[in-house]
N, C-alpha and C positions, 0 to 999 in steps of 0.2 A: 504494500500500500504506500503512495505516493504521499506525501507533507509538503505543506510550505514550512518555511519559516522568517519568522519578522525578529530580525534585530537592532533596537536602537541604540545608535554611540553617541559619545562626544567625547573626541579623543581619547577613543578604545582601543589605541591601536596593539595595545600591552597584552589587550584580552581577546581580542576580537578571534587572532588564529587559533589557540587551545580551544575556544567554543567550536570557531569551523569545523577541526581537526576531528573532532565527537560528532560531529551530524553526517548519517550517509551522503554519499554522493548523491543518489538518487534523488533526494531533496532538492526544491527550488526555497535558494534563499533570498530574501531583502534584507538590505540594510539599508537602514538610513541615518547617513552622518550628518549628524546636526551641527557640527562645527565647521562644515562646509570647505574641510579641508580639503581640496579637488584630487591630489595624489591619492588619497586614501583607495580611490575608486582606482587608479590605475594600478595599484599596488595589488589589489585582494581580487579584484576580477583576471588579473592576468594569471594569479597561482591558483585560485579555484573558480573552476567553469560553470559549477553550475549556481555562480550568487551574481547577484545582481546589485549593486550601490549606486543609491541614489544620494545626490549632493543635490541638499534644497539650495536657492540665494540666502536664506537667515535661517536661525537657530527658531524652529518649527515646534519648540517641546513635545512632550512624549505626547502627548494626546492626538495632535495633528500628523504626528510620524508615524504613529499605527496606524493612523486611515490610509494614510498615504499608501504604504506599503499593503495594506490589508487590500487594498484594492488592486492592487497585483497581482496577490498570491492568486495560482491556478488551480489549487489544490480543494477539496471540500475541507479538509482540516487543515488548521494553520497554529501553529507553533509559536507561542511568542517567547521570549528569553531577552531577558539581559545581559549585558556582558559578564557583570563581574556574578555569576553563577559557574559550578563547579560539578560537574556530573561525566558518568563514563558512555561510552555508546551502545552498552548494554540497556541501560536504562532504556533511551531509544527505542532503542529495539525492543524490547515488552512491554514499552507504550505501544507499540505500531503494533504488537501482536491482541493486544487488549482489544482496542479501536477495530478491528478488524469483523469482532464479535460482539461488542460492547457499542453501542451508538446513541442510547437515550439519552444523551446529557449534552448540553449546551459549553458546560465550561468541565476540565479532567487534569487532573493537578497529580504530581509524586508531591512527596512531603518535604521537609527538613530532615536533617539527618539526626539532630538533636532538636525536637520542638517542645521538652518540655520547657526552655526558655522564653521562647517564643515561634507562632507558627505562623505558616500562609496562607492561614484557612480561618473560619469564625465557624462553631460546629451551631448547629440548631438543634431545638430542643430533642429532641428521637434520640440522637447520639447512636442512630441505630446503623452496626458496619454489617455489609452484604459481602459475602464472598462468591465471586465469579470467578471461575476456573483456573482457582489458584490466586486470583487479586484480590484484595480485602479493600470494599472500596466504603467510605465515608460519606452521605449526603453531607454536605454543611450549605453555609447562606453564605459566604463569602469565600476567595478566591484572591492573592495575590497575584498581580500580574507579572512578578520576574518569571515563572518558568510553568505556563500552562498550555491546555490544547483547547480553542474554538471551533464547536462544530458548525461551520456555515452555515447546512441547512436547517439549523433551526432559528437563524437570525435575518429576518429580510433584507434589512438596511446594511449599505458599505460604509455606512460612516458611524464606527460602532461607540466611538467616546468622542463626550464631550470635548470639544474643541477651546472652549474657554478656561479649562483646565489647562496650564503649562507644564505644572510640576505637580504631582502628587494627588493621593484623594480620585485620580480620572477612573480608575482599575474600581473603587469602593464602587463610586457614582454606577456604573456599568453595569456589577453586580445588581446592588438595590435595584434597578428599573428594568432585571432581568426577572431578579427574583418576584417581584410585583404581578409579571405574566407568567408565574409559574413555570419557570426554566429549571432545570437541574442542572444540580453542581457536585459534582465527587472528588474527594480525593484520594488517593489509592496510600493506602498506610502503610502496604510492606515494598515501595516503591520511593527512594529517597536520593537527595542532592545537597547542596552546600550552595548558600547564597552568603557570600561576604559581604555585601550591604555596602553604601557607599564608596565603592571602591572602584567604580567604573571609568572613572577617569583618570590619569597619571598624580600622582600625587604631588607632586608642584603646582598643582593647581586646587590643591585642599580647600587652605585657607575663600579663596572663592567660591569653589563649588559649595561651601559649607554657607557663606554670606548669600549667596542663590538660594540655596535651601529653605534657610532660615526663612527668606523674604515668601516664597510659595507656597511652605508648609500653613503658614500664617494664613495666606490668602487665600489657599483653595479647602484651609479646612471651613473658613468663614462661607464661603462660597456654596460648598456642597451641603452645610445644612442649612444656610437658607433655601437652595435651590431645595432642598428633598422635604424638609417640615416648615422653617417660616424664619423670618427675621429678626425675631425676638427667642427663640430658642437658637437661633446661632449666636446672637451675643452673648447669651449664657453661657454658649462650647466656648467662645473665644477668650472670654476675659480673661480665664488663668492665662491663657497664653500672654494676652498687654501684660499680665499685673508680675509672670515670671521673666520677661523682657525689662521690663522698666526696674526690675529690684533688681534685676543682673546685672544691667549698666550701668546703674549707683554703686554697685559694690567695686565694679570692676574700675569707676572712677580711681578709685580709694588704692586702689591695687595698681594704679595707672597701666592697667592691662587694656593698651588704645585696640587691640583687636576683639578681643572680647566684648569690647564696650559694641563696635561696628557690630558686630554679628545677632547682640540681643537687640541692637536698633534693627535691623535689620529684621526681624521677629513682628517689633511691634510696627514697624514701616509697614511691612504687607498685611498685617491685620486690620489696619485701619483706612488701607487703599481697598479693601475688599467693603470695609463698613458704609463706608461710603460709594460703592459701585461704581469704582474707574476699576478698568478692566486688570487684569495680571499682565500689565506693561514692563517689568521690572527687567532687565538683560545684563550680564555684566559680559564687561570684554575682557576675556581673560588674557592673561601676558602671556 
């Protein structure tokens, strides 16, 4: 059975071949590098044939890079991944064996490899696991988008996340308006991987990608619950976020720790661009 796969970078270039090197050939890949680096495409399509990179003009965030690319994929399933995830091609391959026989579900996830720290799934109330020939698979209500499979035919629309999402919360947003029309979600428990978590970019470029962060996490968490319940129950979600911003940046005064002062403004900077409803304009140009 044939896969797409959608990969989004921004200056991945550290990660991007170990993921390749794990996905069959078989596989059609997208990428899209959001850093618009133009070599990158000349680089990764000359060594593997069957990907495809695409260089937008700007930095497209994640939400508009998966349409993009999702609208490419030829496949009925599509693969999404991040870079900085960690898994072997085994894996792969008794996903593709699963999927072969297994099709009622909209979103189908492996797990963490340690999740009683934390997981990539929100389970729902049932907690109840089905085992299917040999996979022990999970209903839950939520789904991380670093490392899952989208069954097309049960989604109409090619434009599957919000677009006004740049950074974060898009993957939540998607689930919830899945789960609303009654879509299934599994995720297969004795099936597992390693997600390093912000580490998708070179690390010279931390310090930024962290000040990026800060400023989206703020604004698309404010974002997604007014968009799903109302605007008075998102300022409820948001305030610890102002009120742990504003006491980190006094403190860090004091500590004249000037980058940590940026970063918890930067926290409440996007919280309060969202309260006010200008858009998640925020970009930084990294060095």
């Amino acid at each position: 059975m044939k896969i797409s796969t959608i990969i989004v970078s921004y200056r991945s270039e550290h990660l991007i071949e170990a993921v390749l090197n794990k996905i069959p050939k078989s596989f059609q890949v997208v990428i899209v590098e959001n850093s618009c680096l133009k070599n990158v495409k000349q680089k990764i399509e000359k060594k593997y044939k069957n990907v495809e990179v695409i260089i937008p003009s700007k930095n497209l965030g994640y939400a508009s890079a998966i349409n993009l690319a999702y609208r490419k994929c030829k496949n009925n399933f599509v693969l999404i991944i991040t870079p900085d995830v960690k898994f072997n091609t085994n894996l792969i391959l008794k996903l593709t064996k699963l999927i072969k026989s297994f099709q009622d579900f909209t979103l189908l996830a492996p797990v963490y490899k340690n999740d009683k720290i934390h997981k990539n799934y929100q389970k729902n109330s049932k907690n109840l696991i089905i085992n299917f020939k040999g996979y022990n698979l999970l209903q839950v209500k939520d789904i991380d988008g670093c490392f899952c499979i989208i069954n097309k035919s049960k989604i109409k629309s090619q434009k599957i996340l919000d677009e006004n999402f740049f950074l974060y919360f898009e993957f939540m947003d998607f689930c919830l308006n899945l789960l609303v029309k009654k879509h299934k979600f599994y995720v297969v428990k004795n099936l597992t991987f390693d997600h390093m978590g912000t580490s998708s970019s070179k690390t010279k470029f931390k310090s930024d990608i962290i000040l990026n962060r800060n400023w989206h996490y703020s604004w698309s968490k404010f974002y997604f619950f007014k968009k799903n319940y109302n605007y008075i129950f998102a300022l409820k979600k948001i305030i610890p976020n102002i009120y742990q911003g504003v006491l980190g940046a006094i403190i860090n005064v004091f500590k004249l720790n000037f980058l940590h002062i940026k970063l918890h403004l930067a926290s409440v900077k996007g919280a309060f661009n969202s309260i006010f409803l200008r858009k998640s304009n925020f970009r930084m140009k990294f060095r």
